[in-house]
Every structure is written in C-alpha cells, then in structure tokens.
N, C-alpha and C positions, 0 to 999 in steps of 0.2 A: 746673490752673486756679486753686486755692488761693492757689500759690504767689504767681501773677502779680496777684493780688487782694491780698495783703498787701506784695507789694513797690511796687503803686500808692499803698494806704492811708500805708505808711512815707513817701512821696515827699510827700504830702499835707502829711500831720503835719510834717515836717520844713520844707515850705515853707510853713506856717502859724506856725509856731513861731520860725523866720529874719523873718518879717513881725513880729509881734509884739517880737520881740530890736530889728529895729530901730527899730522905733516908739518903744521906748524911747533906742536909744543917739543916736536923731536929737538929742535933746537935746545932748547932746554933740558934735556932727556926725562921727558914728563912725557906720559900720554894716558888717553878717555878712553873708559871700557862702555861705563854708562854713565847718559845725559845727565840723567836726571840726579845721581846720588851728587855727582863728580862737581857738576856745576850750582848747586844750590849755596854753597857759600860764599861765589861770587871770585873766588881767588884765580880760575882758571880763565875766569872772563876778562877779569883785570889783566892778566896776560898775556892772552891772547890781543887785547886790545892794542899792546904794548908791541908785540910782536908783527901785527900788519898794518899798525900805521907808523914803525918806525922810529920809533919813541921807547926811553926809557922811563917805566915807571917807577920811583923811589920807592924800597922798600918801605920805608918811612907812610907811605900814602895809602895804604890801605893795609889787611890785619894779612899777612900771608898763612897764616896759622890758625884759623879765629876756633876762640874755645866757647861763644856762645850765641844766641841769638842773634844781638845787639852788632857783636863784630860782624854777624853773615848778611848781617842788615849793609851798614854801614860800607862793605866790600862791592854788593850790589847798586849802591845808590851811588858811589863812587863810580862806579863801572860807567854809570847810565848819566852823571850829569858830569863827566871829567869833560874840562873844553883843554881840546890838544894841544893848542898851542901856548899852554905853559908848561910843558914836558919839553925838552932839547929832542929835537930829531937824530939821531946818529948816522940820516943820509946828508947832513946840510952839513955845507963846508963853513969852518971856522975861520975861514980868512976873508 
C-alpha cells in the first residue's frame, strides 16, 4: 500500500511541477509534456533559469539546439555553474 501511495504522491509532484515549468515557459510560447525527454539537454533549464531569476541569457552561452552529447553536456554544466551576476537583470534600472 506504501508503495502505491508514493508512486501517486511522485505523479502529483511531478504534475505539479510540469504546471508550474510551464507557466513560466508560456512566456516563451514553449511548454513540458515530459521531464525527463524535455529537460536532458539542458536548454529548457537554461531557460527557465533565465526566466525566474530575471535575467537574459545570451543565445551565444549555451547550444539552444544541441545536435550531440557534448553540446547536452555543456547546456547542463552551464546551467548548474552560471554565477548570475554576469547576465544584466531586466528588473534593474539603467540609471
């Protein structure tokens, strides 16, 4: 019975969590069906990253497209060591 109580709760979270993803990527007019295919190359994370803290990320900074490992790598590592504060915030006044 456990079991079948946390494979619900996982189902929950998980489709609470895709709601949320695209509530943000609608800005974009992007949105996540599934986790797991969607986000393995890293581009939606970079994204999304982009998207809730404020910040533009340059196309330039990571593969928005990646045609191989290497790039899906590279989109991920970006994702996870970018320090934010060399990206312009677009809530911070220019004067």
């Amino acid at each position: 019975m456990a079991s079948n109580r946390n494979v619900c709760i996982l189902i929950i979270v998980m489709q609470s969590l895709i709601t949320f993803i695209n509530k943000q990527l609608n800005k974009l007019n992007l949105d996540v069906n599934d986790l797991d295919t969607q986000f393995k190359d890293g581009v939606y994370l970079v994204l999304i990253m982009g998207l809730l803290e404020g910040y533009f990320v340059p196309p330039y900074a990571f593969n928005l497209t990646p045609i191989n490992q290497e790039q899906k790598v590279h989109n991920v590592s970006f994702f996870v060591s970018v320090d934010a504060g060399r990206w312009t915030a677009k809530t911070e006044s220019t004067t």
